[in-house]
C-alpha positions in Angstrom: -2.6 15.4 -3.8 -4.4 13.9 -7.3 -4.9 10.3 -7.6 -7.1 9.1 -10.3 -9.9 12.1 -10.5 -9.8 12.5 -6.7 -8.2 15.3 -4.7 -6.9 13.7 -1.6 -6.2 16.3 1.5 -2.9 14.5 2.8 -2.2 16.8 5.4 -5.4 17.2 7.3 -7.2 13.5 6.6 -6.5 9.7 6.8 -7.9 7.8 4.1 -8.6 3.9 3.5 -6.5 2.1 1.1 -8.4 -1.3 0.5 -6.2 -5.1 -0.2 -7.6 -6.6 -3.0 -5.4 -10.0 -3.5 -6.5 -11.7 -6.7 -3.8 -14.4 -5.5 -4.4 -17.7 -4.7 -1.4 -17.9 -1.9 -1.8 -14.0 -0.4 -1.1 -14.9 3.1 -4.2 -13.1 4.5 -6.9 -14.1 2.1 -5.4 -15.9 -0.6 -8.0 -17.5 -2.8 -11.1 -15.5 -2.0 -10.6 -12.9 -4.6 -9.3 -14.8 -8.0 -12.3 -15.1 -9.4 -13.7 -11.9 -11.7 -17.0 -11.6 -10.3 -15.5 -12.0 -6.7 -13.0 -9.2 -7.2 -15.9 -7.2 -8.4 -18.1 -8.0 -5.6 -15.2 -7.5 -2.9 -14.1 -3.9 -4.8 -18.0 -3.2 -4.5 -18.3 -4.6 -0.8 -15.0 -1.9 0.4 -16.0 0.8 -2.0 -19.4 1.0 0.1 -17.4 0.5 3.0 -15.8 3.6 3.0 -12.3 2.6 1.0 -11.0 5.9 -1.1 -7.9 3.6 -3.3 -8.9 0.1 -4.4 -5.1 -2.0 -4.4 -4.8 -4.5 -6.6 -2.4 -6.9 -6.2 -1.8 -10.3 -8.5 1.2 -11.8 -6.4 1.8 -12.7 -3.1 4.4 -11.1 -1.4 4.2 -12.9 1.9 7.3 -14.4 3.4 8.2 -17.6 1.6 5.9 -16.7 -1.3 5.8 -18.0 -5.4 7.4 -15.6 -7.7 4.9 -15.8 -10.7 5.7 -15.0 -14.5 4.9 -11.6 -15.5 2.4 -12.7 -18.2 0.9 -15.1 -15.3 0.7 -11.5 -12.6 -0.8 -9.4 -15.9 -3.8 -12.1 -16.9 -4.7 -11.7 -13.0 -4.5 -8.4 -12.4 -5.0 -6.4 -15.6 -8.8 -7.7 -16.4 -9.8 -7.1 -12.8 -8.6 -3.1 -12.9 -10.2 -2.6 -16.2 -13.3 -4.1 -14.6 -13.4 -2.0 -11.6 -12.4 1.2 -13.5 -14.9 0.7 -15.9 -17.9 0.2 -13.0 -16.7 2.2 -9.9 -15.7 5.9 -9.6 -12.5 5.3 -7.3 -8.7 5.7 -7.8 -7.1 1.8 -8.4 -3.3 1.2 -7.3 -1.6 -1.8 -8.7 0.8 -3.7 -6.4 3.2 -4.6 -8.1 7.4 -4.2 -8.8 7.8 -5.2 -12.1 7.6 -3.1 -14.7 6.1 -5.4 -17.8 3.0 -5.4 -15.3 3.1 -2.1 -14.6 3.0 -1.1 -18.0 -0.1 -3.5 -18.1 -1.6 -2.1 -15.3 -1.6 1.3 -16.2 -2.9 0.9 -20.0 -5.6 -1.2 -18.2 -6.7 2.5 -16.5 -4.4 2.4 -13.2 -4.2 5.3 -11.0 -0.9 4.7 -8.8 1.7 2.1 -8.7 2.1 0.9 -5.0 5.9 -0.7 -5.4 7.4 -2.7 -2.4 11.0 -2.1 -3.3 10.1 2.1 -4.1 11.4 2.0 -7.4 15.1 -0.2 -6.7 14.2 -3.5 -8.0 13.0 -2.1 -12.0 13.9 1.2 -12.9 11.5 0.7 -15.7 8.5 0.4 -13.1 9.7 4.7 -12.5 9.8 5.5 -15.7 6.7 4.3 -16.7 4.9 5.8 -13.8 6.3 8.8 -15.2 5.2 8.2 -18.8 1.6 7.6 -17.8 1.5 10.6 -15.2 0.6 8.4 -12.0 0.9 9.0 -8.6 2.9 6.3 -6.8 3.7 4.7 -3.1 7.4 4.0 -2.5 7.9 1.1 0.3 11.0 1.0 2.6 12.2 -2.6 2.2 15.2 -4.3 2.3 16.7 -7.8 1.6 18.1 -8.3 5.3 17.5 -6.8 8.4 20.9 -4.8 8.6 20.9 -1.4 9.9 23.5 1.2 11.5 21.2 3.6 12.2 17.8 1.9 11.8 15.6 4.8 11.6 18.1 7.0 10.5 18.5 4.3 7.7 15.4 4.0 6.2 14.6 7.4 6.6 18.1 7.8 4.1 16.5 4.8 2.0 13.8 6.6 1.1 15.3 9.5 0.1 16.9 7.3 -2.4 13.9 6.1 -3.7 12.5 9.7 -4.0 15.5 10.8 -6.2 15.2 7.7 -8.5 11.4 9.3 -8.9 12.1 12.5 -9.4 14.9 12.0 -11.7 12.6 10.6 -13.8 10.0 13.4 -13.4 7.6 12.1 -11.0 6.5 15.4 -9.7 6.3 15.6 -5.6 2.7 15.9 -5.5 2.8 12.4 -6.9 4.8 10.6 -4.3 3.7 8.9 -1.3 6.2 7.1 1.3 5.7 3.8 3.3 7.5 2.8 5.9 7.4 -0.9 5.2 6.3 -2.7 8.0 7.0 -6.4 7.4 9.8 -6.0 5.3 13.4 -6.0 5.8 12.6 -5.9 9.5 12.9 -7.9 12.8 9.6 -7.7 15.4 11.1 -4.9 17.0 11.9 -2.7 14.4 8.5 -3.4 13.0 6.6 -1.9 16.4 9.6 0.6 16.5 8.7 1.8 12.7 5.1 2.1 13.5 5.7 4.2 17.1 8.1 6.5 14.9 6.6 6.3 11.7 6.0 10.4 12.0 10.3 10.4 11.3 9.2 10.2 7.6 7.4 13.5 7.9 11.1 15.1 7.6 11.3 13.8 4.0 7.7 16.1 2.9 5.2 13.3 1.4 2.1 11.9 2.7 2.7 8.5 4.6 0.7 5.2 3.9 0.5 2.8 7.1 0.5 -0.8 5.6 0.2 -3.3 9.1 -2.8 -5.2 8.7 -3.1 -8.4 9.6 0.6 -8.6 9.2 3.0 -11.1 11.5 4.0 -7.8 13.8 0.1 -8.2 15.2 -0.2 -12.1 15.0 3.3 -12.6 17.0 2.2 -9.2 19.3 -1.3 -10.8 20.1 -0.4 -14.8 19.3 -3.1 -15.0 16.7 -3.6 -16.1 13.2 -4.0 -14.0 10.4 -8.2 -13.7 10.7 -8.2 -12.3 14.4 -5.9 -9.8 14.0 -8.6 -6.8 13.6 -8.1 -5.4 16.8 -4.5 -5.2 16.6 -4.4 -4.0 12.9 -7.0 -0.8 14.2 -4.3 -0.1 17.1 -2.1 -0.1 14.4 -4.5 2.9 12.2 -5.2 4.4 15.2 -1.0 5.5 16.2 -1.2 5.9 11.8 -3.7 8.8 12.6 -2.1 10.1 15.6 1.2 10.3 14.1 -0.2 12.0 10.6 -0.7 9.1 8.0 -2.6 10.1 4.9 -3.2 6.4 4.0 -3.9 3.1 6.0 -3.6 -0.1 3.5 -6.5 -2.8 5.3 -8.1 -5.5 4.8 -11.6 -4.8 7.4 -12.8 -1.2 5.4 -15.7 -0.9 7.8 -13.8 -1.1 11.5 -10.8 0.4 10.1 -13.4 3.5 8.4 -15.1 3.8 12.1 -12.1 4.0 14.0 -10.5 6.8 11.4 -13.8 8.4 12.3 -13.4 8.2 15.5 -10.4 9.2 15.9 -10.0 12.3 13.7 -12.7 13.4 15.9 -10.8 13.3 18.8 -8.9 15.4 17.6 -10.7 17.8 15.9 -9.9 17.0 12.6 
């Protein structure tokens, strides 16, 4: 697939997605990253780390987080993607559901919109992905934890959010699919997503990983958010096992060495 100006080979490859939270309340490094010339030097720092998508993300979407204005999520985000697109070759995502940022986003030179509710929260934020011919990363998520058939279920969820794509004209080598670890989920259904994650192969799009440092490896390992490396590269590793074409992380470098090492393994 085609982000940006990059051909990406989703079938045979894992690539890095790299967090960049210009928050000040992200739950994993919230306040590191809201100044301009901090962005720039942490989209600098992953870059030469070894992340292929720089994700930009202006609101915090932790449990328990503040739902920011629109205008408020735009004069965070917006500046910062111009900036990096303007001084680094590299596809940018912007992380966001709304679709008055997303318009934003994209006019400031976005590559991909990365949307936590895949489309079902603002119709608008489809369309306009559309509009501006970008590629896109649908999340499973839901408001409560209810499920008949849990994998079964999201599996079907997704395929919703695929049809509200492509009835817009988002063409399928556009679309990615994320399982949504974190969201809409109980502990156990987040280690039973990531051990199945391969069920979303059936639906025929590349699959993004998104686990790190999330509360499925702090409540796993009983650690805090900033010790949670080694349990966010298990996490990449069953991502490359099970055919991932993305990882979303925060740690570029280990997560880049144990890609390496692992696509090695097995031949890739």
């Amino acid at each position: 697939m085609i982000i940006g100006n990059r051909v990406f080979d989703a079938e045979h490859r894992t690539y890095i997605m790299g967090i960049l939270n210009v928050t000040p309340d992200s739950f994993s490094d919230g306040g590191k990253f809201n100044q301009m010339d901090a962005a720039l030097y942490h989209a600098e720092e992953m870059i030469r780390d070894g992340a292929d998508i720089v994700d930009v993300g202006g609101e915090s979407t932790r449990p328990g987080h503040t739902v920011i204005s629109d205008d408020e999520e735009i004069s965070r985000v917006a500046p910062v993607i111009e900036a990096i697109k303007s001084r680094f070759d590299i596809p940018v995502s912007i992380d966001t559901y709304k679709g008055k940022v997303t318009e934003a986003a994209l006019k400031a030179g976005a590559d991909l919109v990365n949307d936590i509710w895949g489309f079902k929260f603002d119709h608008k934020v489809a369309e306009l992905t559309a509009q501006y011919g970008a590629a896109c990363c649908l999340m499973h998520n839901r408001s409560e934890p209810t499920y008949q058939d849990y994998l079964n279920d999201v599996v079907a969820d997704l395929k919703e959010c695929v049809r509200i794509a492509k009835d817009v004209g988002i063409s399928d080598d556009k679309i990615i699919l994320d399982p949504g670890v974190g969201f809409g989920k109980t502990y156990q259904m987040n280690l039973e997503i990531i051990n199945h994650v391969d069920v979303l192969h059936s639906l025929g799009f590349p699959i993004l990983l998104g686990t790190s440092r999330k509360s499925v490896i702090g409540q796993t390992l009983n650690l805090p958010t900033d010790q949670r490396v080694e349990g966010t590269l298990a996490t990449t590793v069953v991502g490359v096992l099970k055919g991932c074409a993305f990882v979303r992380v925060h740690d570029i470098k280990e997560n880049k060495r144990v890609i390496q090492m692992t696509e090695a393994i097995m031949g890739r």
